[in-house]
N, C-alpha and C positions, 0 to 999 in steps of 0.2 A: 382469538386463539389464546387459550391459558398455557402461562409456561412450561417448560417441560422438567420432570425432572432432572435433577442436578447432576451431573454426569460424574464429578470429583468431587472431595471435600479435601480443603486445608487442612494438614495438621504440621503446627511448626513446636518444637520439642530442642529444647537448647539450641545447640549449632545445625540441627537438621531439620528439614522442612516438605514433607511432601505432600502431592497431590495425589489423593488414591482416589482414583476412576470406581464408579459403578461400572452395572452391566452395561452393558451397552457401548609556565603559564608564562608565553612569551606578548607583547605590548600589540595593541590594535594597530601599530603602525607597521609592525613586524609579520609575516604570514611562511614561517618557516618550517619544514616539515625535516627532523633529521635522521637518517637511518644507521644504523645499529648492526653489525653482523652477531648471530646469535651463536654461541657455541654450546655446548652441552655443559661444560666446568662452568658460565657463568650463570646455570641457573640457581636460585634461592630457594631453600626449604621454604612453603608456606605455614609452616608453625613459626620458625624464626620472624617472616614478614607480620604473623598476627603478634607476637608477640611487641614489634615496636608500635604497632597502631593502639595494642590495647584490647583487653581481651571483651568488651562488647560488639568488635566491630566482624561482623558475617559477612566475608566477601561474594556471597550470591545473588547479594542486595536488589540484582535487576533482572534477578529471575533465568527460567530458560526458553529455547526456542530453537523451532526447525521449520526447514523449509526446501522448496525445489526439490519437492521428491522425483529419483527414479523409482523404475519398477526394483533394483536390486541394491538403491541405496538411498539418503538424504543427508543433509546437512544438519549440522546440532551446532545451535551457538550459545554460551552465556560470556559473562564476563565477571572477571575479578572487579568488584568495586567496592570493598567497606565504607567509604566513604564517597556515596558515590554524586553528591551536590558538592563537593570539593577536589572536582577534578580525579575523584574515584580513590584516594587515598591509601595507594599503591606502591610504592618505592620503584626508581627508573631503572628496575632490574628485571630481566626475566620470570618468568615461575609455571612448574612444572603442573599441569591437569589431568589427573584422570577422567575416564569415561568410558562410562558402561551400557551397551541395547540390551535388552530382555526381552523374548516373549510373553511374559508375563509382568503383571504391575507391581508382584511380591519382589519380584527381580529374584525368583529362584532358579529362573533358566535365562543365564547369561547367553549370548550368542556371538556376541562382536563386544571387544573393551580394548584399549590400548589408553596413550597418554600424549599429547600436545603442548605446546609453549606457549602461553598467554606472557604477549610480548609488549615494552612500554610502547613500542610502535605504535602499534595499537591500540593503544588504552587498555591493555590485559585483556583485551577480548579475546575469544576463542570460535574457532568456525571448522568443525570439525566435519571432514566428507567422509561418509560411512559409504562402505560397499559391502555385498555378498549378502546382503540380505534377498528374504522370499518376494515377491513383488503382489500388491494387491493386501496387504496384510496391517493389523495395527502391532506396535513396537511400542514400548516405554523405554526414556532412558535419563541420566544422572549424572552428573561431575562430581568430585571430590577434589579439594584443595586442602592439605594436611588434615588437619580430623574435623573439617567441616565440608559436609553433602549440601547438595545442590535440590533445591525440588524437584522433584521429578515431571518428567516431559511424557507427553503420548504423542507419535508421530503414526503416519500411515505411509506406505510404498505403494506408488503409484504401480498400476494392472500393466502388463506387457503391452507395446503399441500395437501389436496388430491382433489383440482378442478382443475379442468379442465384450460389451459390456452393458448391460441390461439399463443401468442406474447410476448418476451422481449428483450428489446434491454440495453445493458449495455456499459461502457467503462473500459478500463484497462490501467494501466500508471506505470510508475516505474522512476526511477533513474532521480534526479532533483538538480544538484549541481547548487548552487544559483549564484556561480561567470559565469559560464562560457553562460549563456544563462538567457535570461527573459522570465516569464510562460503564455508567448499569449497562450500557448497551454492551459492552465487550462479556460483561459476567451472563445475561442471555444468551448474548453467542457460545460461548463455551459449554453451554448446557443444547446446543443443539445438535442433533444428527448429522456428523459434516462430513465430506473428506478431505478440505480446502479452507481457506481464507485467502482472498485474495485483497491486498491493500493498495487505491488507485492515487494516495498520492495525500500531502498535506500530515505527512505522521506527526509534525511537531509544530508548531506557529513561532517563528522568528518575532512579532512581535505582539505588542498588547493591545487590545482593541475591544470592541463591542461593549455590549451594558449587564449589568446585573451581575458583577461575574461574583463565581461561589469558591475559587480559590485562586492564588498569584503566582506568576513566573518568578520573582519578586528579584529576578535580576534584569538590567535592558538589552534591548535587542545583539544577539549576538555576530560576534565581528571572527573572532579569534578560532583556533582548534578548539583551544580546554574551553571556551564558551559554548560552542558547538557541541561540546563532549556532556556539560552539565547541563542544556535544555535537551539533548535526549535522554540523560539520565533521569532529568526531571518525570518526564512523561512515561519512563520505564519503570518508577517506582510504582504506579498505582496497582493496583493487585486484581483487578478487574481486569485491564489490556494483559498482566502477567499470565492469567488465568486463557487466555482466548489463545496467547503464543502457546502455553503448556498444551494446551488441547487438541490441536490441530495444524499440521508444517502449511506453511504459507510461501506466496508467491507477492513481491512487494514489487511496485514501482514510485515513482515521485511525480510530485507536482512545482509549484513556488515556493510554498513555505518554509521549505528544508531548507532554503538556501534563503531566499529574498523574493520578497512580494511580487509578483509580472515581472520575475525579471526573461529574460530571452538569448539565450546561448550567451555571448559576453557582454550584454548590454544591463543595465539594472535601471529600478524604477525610479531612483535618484539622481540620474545619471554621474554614477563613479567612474571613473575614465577608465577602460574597461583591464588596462593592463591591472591593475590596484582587484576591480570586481574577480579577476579571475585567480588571484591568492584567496579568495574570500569565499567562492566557489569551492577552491581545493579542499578551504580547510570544511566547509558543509560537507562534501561529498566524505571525505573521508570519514567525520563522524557518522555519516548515516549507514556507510558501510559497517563498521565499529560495531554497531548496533541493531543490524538486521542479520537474519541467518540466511545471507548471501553464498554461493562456492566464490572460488578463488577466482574464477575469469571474471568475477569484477569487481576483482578489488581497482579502485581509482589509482592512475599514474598524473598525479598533480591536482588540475581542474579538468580531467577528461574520466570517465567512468562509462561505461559500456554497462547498461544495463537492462534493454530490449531485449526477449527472447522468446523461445516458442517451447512451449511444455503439450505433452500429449496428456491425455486417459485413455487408454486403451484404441479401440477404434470407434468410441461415442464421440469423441470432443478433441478438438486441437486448439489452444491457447495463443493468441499471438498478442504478446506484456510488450506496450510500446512505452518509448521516452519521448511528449513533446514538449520537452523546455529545452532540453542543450542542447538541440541543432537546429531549433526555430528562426527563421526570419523576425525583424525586430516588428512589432507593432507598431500599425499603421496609424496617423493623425491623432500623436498621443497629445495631451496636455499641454498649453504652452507652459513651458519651460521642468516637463515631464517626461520619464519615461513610461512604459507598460500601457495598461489597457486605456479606452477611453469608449464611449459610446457614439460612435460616428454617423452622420447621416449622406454626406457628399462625399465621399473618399474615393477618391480614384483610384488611387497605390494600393489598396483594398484588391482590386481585381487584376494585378500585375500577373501572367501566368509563371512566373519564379518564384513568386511566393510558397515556402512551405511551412508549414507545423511540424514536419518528422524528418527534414533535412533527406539530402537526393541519397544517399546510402540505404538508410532507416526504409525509406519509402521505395525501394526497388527488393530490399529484402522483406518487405512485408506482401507486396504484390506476387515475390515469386511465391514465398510461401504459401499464401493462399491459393495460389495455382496448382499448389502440387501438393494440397494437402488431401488425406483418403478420408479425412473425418467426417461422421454424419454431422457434428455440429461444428461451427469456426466460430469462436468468442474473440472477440476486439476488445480487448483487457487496455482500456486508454484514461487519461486521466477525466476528460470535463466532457461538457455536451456539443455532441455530433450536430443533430439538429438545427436546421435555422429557428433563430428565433429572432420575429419582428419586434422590436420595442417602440415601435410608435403606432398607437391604436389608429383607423380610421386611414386617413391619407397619407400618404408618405411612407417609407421605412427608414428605419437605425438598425447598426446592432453593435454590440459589444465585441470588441477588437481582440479583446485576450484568446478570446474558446474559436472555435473552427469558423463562427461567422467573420471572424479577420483574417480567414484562410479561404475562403470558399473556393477557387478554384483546385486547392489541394483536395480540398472534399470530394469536389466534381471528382476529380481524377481516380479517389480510393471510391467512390461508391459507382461509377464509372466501369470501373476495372471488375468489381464483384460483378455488376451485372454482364457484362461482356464475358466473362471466365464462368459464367453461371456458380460460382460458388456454393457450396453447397449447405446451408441454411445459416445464414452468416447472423450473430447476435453481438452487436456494438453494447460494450459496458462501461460506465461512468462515474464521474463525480464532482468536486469542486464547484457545484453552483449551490448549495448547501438546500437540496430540494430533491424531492422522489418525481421523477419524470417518465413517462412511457412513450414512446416517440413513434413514428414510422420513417422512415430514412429512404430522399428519393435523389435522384440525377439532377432533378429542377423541382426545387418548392415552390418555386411559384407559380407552377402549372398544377391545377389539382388535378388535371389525370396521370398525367406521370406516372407511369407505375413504383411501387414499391421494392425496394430491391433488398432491404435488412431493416431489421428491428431493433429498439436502443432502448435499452433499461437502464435507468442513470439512478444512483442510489443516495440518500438525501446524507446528510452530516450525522458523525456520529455524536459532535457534543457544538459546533461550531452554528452561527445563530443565523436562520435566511430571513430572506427579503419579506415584507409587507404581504400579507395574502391577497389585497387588493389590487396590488400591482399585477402580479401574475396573473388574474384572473382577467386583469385589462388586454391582455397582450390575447388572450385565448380568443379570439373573435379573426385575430389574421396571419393564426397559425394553427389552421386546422390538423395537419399532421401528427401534433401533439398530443395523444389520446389521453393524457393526466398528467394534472403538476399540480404539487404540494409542496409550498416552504415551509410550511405550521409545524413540523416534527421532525423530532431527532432518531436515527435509529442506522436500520443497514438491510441489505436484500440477501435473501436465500433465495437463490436458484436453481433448480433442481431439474432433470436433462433426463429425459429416454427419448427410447429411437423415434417416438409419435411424437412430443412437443415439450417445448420448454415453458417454464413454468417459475414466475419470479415472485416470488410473498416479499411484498413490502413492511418489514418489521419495524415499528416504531414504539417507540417511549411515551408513556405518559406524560411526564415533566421530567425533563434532563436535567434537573438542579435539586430533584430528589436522587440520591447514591442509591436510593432502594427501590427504584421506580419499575412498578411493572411493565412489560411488554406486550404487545399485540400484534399481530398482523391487520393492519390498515385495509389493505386491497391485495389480490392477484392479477396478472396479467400474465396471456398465455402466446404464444406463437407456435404454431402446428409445423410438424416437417412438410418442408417442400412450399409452405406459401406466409413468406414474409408478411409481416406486419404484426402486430400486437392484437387481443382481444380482451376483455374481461373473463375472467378466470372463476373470479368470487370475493 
């Protein structure tokens, strides 16, 4: 499939910058967070703040973004950061943001504007909840910090929950380590037909790894806040990701890499004595709040962040966005003298029925939900692969302790509970094993008649490097359930939903280490209402 045309063009013009749409620093040993009461006298004019920084420095630098739409509002975030690989080069004062919605892209019919506090709290971020908009509709909208404008943003308001809804197409992406690839794939997606992004997890890579790589984190693994604060700022600079957040409001959840590689609720891969991990946590959690266009029920209190939730479209689809890192059980027969994953073949503590991946709250509010939801479709918005998967060809089995094969029996129990509640056409969505997978999802894999109870479309990396193609290929002889796997490419899935079936285009890149690298759709795979499993599409 040829690309489509480009939906915005750049144009940046001194201190202003927009996107016009077509048709269509405290010590690693310290982990201190301090809070501030804000009053209205101690805010700063942002002309006085530009002027001590110097008058090159554009505090829009990391662009805009929206997300969690209602039907009659959404979230708008950017952030002040002129300098924003220095800790965002900000002054620990207050400063006051305009913001303006428009029907239109000219923004000559305002609708909703006021002004908020980008606070040092927060690394000057801003996370603005818009209400009273029309619901189902696109909006543009814009900051101003003294006489510098903000690029401008296209957001969409989600359709009332209980109408009726013909059609939605959305995309899904995961794992984006910034060395080893450049994100043409996010400048494709922003030129697609969407009304969604949904992000499964790995937004930032905490450390440096893999081969080839075509740019550098070029500082080390981060421990501290303001470390935390300048690897997302890092990753916010590129104009590609900038472009996919302008485009489309999103729904984010995480994986390990925000924080620390397998790390598991307060245990790390290191093993740092977990009182120490959970300052370390705080300060992750909080930059990645800073940084996404999150509402206010999550923002983090310390090392604890609530960020699981259920979002509708209309009455086509119901959303349920889980967390399996921070309430996880620790991983079973790690490493000796290791934390996190390992590939185990005799594991007994493997099969403990206590064991969970989503922790006993997470996992009672995701069952009720699914019980009492009226959607024709139910998406499992999770980070990695549902799926067993054997890694020992021929006799024997292994499997890898990190993803749900080191949970199996919490698996049982969530695919379980769909088929006992007959759920109503349930679609499991993925990512973190840096590969395009189509799965069928059963109570027992190791019985091939077992019926089919949900469908798993796990979406490959957007810029991060997978596994051996030979490998995977090995494994595909004693895991029949698996109807397709690809590590060979970088890219991300559009999946697109009416009331007859769902429909996922596997979108891939040519070469991820070209910035201008074409896109394709690879393969489709389809799932009909009413009869689980995957098929070929085209």
């Amino acid at each position: 499939m040829s690309a489509a045309r480009p939906l915005f063009t750049i144009v940046i013009s001194g201190q202003s910058t927009r996107v016009i749409f077509h048709t269509m620093p405290f010590s690693r040993r310290t982990f201190l967070v301090s809070a501030t009461t804000l009053t209205a006298a101690a805010l700063v004019p942002l002309p006085r703040v530009l002027a001590q920084q110097g008058p090159a420095d554009y505090p829009f630098a990391l662009g805009v973004a929206s997300g969690y739409p209602q039907s009659d509002g959404v979230v708008l975030w950017t952030r002040l950061a002129p300098r924003p690989l220095e800790g965002g080069g900000m002054p620990r004062r207050p400063v006051e943001v305009a913001w303006e919605v428009a029907a239109d892209e000219a923004f000559r019919n305002s609708v909703r504007r006021g002004t908020a506090v980008a606070a040092p709290e927060l690394a000057h971020s801003v996370h603005v909840e818009v209400a009273g908009l029309e619901p189902a509709r696109w909006y543009w909208y814009r900051f101003h910090a003294g006489q510098a404008t903000s690029p401008a943003g296209r957001t969409r308001t989600a359709p009332v929950a209980d109408t009726a809804v013909e059609r939605m197409r959305f995309a899904f992406a995961c794992c984006q380590q910034y060395e080893q690839g450049y994100y043409a794939a996010y400048r494709h997606m922003a030129a697609e037909d969407l009304d969604l992004v949904i992000h499964l997890g790995d937004y930032i890579y905490e450390s440096s790894w893999g081969r080839n790589h075509v740019r550098k984190h070029e500082a080390g693994e981060p421990i501290t806040l303001e470390e935390y604060r300048n690897r997302h700022a890092l990753y916010k600079t590129d104009p590609d990701l900038q472009a996919a957040h302008a485009s489309f409001p999103w729904l984010v959840t995480w994986d390990d890499h925000e924080v620390d590689n397998d790390y598991a609720d307060r245990f790390s891969e290191d093993r740092m004595p977990p009182e120490l991990f959970l300052k370390r946590r705080a300060a992750a959690y909080q930059a990645y709040y800073e940084h996404m266009p999150l509402p206010a029920w999550a923002r983090p209190r310390g090392p604890d962040m609530r960020l699981y939730t259920r979002w509708d479209f209309g009455q086509l689809a119901q959303f349920h966005v889980l967390d399996d890192r921070q309430y996880r059980s620790p991983q079973v027969c790690p490493r000796p003298g290791r934390g996190g994953s390992n590939v185990v073949e005799d594991c007994r503590e493997r099969l403990e029925p206590q064991r969970t991946l989503l922790g006993a709250a997470q996992e009672r509010w995701l069952f009720d939900g699914l019980a009492a939801s009226p959607a024709r479709w139910n998406v499992i918005a999770q980070q990695t692969l549902m799926a067993q998967v054997d890694r020992t060809p021929g006799e024997g089995q292994s499997f890898w302790s990190d993803g749900w094969d080191g949970y199996p029996l919490a698996r049982r129990r969530l695919l379980a509970h769909i088929a006992e509640q007959r759920i109503a056409n349930p679609v499991v969505i993925g990512g973190d094993v840096h590969m395009s997978v189509v799965a069928d999802l059963k109570t027992d894999f190791d019985e091939p008649r077992a019926p089919v109870v949900a469908t798993e479309f796990v979406a490959t990396s957007i810029s991060s490097q997978g596994r051996p193609r030979r490998e995977i290929e090995a494994w595909a002889p004693d895991n029949p359930h698996v109807k397709y796997a690809n590590p060979t490419r970088r890219g991300y899935t559009v999946m697109e939903l009416s009331a007859r079936r769902c429909v996922a285009h596997l979108r891939t890149l040519d070469d991820v280490k070209d910035p201008q690298s074409r896109i394709r759709t690879l393969i489709a795979f389809a799932a009909e209402e009413g009869r689980p499993g995957a098929q070929r599409f085209y």
